[in-house]
ROMAR-883073 format. One record per atom (N, C-alpha, C, O, CB): residue number from 1; residue in three letters; z, x, y. Coordinates in steps of 0.001 Angstrom, whole numbers. Each point is the difference from the previous one (the first is absolute). Glycine has a CB too. Layout:
BEGIN
NODE   nr  rest        z        x        y
NODE  NUM   ALA        Z        X        Y
...
This chain:
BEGIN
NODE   nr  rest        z        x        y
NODE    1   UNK   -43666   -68838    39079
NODE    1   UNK    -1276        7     -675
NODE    1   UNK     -217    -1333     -716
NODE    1   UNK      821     -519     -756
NODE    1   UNK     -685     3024      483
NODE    2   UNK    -1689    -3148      692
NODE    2   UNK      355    -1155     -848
NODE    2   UNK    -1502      310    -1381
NODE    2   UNK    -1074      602        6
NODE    2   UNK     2508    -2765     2587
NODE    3   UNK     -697     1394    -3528
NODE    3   UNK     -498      389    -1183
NODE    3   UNK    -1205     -697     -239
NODE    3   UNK       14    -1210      226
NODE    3   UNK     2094     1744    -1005
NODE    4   UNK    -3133      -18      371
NODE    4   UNK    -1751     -519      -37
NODE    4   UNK     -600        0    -1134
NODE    4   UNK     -261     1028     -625
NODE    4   UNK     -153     -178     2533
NODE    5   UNK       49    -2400    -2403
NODE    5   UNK    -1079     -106    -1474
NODE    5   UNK    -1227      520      567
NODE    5   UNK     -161     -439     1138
NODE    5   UNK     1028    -1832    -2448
NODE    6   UNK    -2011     3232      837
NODE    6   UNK    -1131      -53       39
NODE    6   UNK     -610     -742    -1371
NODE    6   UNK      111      411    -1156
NODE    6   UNK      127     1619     2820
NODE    7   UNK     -893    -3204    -1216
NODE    7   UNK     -687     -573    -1171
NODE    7   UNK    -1516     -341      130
NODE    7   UNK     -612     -413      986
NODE    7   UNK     2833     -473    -1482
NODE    8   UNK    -2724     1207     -936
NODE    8   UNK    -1021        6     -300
NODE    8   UNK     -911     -772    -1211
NODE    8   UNK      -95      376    -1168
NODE    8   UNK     1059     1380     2401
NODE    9   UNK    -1640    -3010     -583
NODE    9   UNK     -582     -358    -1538
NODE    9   UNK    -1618      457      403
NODE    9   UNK     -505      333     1072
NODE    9   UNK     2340    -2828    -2073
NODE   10   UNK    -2350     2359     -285
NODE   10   UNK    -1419      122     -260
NODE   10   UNK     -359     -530    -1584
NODE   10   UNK      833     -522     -740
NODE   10   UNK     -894     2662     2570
NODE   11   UNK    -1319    -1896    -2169
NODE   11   UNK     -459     -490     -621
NODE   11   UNK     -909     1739    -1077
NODE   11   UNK     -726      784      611
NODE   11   UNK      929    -3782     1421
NODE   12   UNK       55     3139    -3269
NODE   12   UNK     -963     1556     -317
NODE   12   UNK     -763     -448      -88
NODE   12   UNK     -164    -1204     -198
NODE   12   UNK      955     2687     -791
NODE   13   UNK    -1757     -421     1142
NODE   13   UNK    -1637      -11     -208
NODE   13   UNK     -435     -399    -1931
NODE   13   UNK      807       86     -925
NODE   13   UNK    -1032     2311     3404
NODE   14   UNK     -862    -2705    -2561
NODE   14   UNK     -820      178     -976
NODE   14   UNK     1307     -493    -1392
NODE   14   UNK      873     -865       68
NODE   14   UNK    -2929     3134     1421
NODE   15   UNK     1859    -1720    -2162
NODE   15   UNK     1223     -621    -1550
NODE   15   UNK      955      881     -433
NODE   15   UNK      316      420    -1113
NODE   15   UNK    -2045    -1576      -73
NODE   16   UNK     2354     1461     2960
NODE   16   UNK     1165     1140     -473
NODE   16   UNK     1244     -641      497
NODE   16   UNK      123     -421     1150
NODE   16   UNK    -1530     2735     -923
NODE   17   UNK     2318    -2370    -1140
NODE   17   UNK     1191     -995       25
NODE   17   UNK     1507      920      500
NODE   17   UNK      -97     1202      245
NODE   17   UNK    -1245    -2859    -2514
NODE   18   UNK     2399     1089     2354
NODE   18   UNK     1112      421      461
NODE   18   UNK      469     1340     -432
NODE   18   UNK      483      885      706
NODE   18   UNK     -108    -3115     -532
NODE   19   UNK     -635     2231    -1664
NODE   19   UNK       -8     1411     -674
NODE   19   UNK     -564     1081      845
NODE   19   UNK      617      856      633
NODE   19   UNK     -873    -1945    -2776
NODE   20   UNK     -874      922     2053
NODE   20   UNK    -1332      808      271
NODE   20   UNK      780      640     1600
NODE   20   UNK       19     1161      409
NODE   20   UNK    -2629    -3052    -1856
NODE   21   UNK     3007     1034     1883
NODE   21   UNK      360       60     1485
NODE   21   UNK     1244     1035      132
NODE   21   UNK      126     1067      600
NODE   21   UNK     -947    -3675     -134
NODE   22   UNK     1678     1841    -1278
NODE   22   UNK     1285     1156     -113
NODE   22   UNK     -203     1571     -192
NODE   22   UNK      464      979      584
NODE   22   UNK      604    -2900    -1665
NODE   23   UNK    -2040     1736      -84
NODE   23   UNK     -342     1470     -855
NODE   23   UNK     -301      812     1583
NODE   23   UNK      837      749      503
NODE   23   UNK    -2328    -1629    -3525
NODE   24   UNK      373      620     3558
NODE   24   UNK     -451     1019     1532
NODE   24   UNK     1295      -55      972
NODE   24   UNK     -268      662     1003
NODE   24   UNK    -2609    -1409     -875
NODE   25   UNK     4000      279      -64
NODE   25   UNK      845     -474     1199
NODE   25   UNK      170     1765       58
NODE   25   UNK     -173      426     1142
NODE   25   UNK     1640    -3506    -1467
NODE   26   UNK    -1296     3680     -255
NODE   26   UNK     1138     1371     -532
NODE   26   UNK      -71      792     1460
NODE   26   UNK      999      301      654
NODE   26   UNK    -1656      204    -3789
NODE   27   UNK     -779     -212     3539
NODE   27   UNK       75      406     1690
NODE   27   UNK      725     -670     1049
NODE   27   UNK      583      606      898
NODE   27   UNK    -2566      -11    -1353
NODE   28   UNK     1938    -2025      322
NODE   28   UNK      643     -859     1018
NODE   28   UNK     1406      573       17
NODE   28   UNK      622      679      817
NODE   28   UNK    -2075    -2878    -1185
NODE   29   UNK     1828     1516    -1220
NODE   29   UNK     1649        2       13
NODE   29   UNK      710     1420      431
NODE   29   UNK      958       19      772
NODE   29   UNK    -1105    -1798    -2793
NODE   30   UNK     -369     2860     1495
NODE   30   UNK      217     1515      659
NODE   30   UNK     -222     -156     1174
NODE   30   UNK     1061     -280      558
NODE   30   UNK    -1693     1615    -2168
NODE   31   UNK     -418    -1296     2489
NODE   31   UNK      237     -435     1544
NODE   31   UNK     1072     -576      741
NODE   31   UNK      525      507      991
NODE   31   UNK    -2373     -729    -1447
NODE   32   UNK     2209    -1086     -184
NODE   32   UNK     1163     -667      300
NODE   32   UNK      794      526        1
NODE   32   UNK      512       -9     1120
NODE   32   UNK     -982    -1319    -1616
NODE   33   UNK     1220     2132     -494
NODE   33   UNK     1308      545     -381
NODE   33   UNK      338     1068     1163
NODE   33   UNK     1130      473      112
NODE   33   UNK    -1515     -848    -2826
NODE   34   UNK     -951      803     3783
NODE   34   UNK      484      962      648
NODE   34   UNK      -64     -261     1399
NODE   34   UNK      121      801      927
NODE   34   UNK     -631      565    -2676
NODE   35   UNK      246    -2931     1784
NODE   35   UNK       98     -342     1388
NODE   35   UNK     1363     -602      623
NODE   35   UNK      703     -929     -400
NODE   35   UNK    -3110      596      -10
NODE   36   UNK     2516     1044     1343
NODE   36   UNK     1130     -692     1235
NODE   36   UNK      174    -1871     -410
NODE   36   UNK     -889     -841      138
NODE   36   UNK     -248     2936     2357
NODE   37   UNK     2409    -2306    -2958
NODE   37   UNK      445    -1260      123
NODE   37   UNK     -413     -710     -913
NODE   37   UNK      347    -1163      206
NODE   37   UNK     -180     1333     1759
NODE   38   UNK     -994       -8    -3291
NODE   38   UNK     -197     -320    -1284
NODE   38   UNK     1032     -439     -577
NODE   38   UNK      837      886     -174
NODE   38   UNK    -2319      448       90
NODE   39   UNK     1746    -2235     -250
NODE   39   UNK     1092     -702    -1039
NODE   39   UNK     -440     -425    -1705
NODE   39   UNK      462      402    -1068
NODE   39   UNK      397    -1497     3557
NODE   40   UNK    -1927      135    -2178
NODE   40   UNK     -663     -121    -1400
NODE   40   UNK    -1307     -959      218
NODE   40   UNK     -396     -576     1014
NODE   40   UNK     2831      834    -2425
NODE   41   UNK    -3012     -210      -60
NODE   41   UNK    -1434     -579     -348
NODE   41   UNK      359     -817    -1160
NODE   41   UNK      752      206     -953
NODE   41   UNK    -2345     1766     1739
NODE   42   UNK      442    -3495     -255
NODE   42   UNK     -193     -199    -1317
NODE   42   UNK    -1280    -1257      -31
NODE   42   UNK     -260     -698      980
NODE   42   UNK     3082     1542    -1673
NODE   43   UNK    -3366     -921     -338
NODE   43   UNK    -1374      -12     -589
NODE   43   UNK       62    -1367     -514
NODE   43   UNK      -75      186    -1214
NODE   43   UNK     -334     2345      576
NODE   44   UNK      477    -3461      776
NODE   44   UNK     -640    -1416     -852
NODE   44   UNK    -1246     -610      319
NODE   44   UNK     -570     -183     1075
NODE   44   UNK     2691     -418    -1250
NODE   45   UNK    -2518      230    -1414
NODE   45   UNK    -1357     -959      479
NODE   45   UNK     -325    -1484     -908
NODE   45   UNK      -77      -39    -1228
NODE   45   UNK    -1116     2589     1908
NODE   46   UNK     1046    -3605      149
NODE   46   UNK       21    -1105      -90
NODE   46   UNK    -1002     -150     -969
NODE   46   UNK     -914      781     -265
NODE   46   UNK     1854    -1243     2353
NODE   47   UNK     -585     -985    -2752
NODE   47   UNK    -1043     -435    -1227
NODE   47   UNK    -1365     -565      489
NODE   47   UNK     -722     -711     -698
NODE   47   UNK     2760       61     -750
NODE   48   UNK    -2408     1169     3143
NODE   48   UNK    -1762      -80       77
NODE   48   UNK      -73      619      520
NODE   48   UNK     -443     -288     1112
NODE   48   UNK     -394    -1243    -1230
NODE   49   UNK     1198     2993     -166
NODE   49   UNK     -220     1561      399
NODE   49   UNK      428      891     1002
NODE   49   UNK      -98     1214      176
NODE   49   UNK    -1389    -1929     -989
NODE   50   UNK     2218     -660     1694
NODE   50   UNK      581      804     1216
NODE   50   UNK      783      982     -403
NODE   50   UNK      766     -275     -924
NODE   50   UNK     -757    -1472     2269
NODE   51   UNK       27     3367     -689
NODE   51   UNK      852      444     -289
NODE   51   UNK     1240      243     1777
NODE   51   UNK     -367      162     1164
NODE   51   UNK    -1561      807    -3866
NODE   52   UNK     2640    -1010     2412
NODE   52   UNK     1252      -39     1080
NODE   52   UNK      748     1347      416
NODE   52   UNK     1223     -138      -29
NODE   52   UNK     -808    -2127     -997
NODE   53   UNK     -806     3403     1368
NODE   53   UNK      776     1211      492
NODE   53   UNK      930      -90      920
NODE   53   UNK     -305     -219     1172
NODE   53   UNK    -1362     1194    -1613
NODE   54   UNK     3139     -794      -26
NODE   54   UNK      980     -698     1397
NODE   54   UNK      622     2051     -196
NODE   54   UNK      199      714     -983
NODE   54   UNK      988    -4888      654
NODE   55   UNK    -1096     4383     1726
NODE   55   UNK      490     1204      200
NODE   55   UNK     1348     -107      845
NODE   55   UNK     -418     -519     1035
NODE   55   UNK    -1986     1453    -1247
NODE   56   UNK     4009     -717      410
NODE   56   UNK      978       -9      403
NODE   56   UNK       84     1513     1161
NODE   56   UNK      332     1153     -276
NODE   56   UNK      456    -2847    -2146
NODE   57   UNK    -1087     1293     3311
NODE   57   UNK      342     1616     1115
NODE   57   UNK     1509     -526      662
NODE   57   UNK      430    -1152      -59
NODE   57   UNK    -3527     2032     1199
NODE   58   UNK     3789      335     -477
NODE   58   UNK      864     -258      927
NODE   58   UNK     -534     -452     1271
NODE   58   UNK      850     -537      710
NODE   58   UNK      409     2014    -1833
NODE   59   UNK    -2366    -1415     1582
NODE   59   UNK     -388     -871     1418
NODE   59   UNK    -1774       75      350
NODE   59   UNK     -906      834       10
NODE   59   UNK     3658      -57     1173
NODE   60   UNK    -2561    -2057     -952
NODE   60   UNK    -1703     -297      366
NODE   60   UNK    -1150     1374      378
NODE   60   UNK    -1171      231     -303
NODE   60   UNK     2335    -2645     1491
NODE   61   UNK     -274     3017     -499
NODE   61   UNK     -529     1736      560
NODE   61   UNK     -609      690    -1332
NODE   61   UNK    -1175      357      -79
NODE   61   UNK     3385      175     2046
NODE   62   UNK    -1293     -396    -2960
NODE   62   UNK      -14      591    -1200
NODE   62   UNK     -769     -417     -434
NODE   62   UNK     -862      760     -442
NODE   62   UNK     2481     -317      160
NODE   63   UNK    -1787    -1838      140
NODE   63   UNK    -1245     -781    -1084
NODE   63   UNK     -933      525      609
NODE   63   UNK     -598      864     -641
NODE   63   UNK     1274    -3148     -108
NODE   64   UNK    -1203     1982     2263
NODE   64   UNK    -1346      472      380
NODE   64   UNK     -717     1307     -208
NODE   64   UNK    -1201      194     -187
NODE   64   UNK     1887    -1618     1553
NODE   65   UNK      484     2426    -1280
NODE   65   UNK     -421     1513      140
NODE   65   UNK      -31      285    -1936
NODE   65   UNK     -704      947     -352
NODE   65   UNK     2242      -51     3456
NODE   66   UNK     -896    -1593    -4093
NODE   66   UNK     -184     -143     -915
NODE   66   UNK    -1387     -354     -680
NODE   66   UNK     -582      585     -913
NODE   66   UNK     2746     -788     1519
NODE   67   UNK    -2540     -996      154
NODE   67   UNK    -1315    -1101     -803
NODE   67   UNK    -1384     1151     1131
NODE   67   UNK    -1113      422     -314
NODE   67   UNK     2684    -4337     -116
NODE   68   UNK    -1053     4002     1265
NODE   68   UNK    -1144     1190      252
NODE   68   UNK     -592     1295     -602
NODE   68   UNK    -1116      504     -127
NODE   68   UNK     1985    -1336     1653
NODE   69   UNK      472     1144    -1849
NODE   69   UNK     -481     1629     -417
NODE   69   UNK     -358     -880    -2093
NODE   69   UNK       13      876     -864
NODE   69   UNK     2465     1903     3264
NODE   70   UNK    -2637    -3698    -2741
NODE   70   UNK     -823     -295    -1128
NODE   70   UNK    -1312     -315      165
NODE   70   UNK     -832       99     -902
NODE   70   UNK     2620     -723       82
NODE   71   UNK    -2121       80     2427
NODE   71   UNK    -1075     -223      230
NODE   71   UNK    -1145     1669      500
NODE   71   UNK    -1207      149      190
NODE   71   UNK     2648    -3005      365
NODE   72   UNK     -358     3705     -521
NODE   72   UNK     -335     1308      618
NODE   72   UNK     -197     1056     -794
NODE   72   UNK    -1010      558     -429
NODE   72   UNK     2109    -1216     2058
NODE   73   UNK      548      904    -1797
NODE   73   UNK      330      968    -1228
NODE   73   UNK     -473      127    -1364
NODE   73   UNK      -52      920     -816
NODE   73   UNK     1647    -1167     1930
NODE   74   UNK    -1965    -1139    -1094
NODE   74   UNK       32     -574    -1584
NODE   74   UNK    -1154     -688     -274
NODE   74   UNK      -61     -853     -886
NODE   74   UNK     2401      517      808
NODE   75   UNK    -3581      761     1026
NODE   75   UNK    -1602    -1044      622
NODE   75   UNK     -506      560    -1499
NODE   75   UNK       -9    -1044     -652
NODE   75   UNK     -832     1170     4147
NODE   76   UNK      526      670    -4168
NODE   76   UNK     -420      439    -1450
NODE   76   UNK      810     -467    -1171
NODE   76   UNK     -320      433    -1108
NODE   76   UNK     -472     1508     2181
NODE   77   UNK     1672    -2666     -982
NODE   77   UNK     1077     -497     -933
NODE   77   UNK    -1352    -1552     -777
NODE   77   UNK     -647     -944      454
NODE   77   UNK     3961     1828     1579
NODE   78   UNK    -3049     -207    -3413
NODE   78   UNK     -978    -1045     -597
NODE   78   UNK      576    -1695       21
NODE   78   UNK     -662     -988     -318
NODE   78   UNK     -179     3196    -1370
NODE   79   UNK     2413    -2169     2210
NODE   79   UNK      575    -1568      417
NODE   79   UNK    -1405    -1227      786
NODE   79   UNK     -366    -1157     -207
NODE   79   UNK     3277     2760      928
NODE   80   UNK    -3274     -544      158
NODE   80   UNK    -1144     -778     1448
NODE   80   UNK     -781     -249    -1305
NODE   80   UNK       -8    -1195     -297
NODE   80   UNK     -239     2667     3319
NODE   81   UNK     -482     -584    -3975
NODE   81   UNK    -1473     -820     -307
NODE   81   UNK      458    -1252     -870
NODE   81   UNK     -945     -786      -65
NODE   81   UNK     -790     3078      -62
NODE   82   UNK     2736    -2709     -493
NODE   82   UNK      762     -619     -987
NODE   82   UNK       46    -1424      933
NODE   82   UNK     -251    -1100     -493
NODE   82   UNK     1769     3383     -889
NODE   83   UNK    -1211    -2112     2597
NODE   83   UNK      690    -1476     1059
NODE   83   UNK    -1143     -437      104
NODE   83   UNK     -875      800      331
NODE   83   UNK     2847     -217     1268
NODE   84   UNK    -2274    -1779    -1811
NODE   84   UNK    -1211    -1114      599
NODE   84   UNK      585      192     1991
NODE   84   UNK      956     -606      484
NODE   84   UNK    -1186    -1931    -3455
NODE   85   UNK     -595     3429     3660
NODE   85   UNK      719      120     1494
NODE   85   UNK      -23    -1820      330
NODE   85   UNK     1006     -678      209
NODE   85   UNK    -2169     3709      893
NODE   86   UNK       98    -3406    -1124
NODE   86   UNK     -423    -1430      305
NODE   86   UNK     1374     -967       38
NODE   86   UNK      349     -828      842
NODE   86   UNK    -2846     1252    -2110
NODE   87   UNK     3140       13       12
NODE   87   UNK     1050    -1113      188
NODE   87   UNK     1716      350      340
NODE   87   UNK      849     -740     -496
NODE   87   UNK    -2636     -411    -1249
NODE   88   UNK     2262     2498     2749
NODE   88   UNK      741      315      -95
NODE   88   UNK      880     -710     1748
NODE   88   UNK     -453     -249     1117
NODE   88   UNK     -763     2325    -3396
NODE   89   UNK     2227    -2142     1824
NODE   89   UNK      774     -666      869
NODE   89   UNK     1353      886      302
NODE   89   UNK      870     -213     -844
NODE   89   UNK    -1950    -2080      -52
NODE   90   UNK     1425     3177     1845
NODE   90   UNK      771      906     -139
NODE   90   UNK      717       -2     1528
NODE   90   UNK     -682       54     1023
NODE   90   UNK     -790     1208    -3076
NODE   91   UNK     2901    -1329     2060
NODE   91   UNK      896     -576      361
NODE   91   UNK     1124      759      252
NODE   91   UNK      557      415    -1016
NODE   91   UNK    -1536    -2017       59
NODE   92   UNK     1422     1871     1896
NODE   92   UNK     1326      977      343
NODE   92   UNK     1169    -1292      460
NODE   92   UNK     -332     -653      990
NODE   92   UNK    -1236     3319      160
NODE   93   UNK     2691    -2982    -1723
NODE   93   UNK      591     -962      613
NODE   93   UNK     1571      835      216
NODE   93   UNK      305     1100     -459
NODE   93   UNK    -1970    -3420     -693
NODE   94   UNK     2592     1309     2081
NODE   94   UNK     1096      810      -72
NODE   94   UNK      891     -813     -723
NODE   94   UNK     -178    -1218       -2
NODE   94   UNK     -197     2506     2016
NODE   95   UNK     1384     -737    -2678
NODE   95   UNK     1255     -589     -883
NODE   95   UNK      799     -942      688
NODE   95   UNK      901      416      729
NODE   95   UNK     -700     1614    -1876
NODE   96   UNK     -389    -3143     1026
NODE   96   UNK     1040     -957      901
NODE   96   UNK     1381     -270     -654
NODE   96   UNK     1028     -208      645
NODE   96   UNK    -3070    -1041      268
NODE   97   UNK     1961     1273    -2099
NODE   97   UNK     1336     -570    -1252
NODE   97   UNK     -568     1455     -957
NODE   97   UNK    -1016      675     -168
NODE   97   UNK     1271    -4400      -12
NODE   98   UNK     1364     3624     -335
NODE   98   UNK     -154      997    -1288
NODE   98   UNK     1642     -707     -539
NODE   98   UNK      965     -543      538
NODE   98   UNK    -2739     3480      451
NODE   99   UNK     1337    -2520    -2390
NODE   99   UNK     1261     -499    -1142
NODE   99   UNK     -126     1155     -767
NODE   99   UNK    -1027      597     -325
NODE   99   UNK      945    -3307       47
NODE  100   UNK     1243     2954       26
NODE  100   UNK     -219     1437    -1198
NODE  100   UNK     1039     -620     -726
NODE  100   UNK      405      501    -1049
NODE  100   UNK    -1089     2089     2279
């Protein structure tokens, strides 16, 4: 199995900041926790608003059937009205190096 970042930047809508963003995640992150090959999440956002969602699956397969069922499962999740869609750049890559 080879191991897969799904990453995600964007930009929020209107004057709602990283906070604001976290506070609604609570559906996502529950979703996550119960999908096939989930390892972990995590949330940074740059000092001109980018925010950066990097998600850790056990294999590219996982990420997809993962980042779908948020686009599916999770299409009423108040996360979507929050993302400027316009500026999102979202990215399944596979793990070439790892250091633990």
């Amino acid at each position: 199995m080879t191991e897969a970042l799904e990453i995600t930047t964007f930009h929020l809508t209107g004057d709602f900041g990283g906070t604001d963003f976290i506070a609604v995640n609570s559906d996502v992150d529950a979703y996550l926790k119960t999908r096939p090959g989930f390892r972990w999440r995590r949330i940074t956002q740059d000092e001109d608003g980018t925010v950066v969602d990097v998600v850790a699956w056990d294999s590219e397969a996982d990420a997809r059937a993962g980042a779908a069922g948020i686009m599916t499962e999770l299409a009423g999740s108040p996360v979507h009205a929050m993302i400027d869609q316009a500026t999102v750049d979202f990215r399944i890559l596979p793990v070439i190096h790892r250091l633990d």
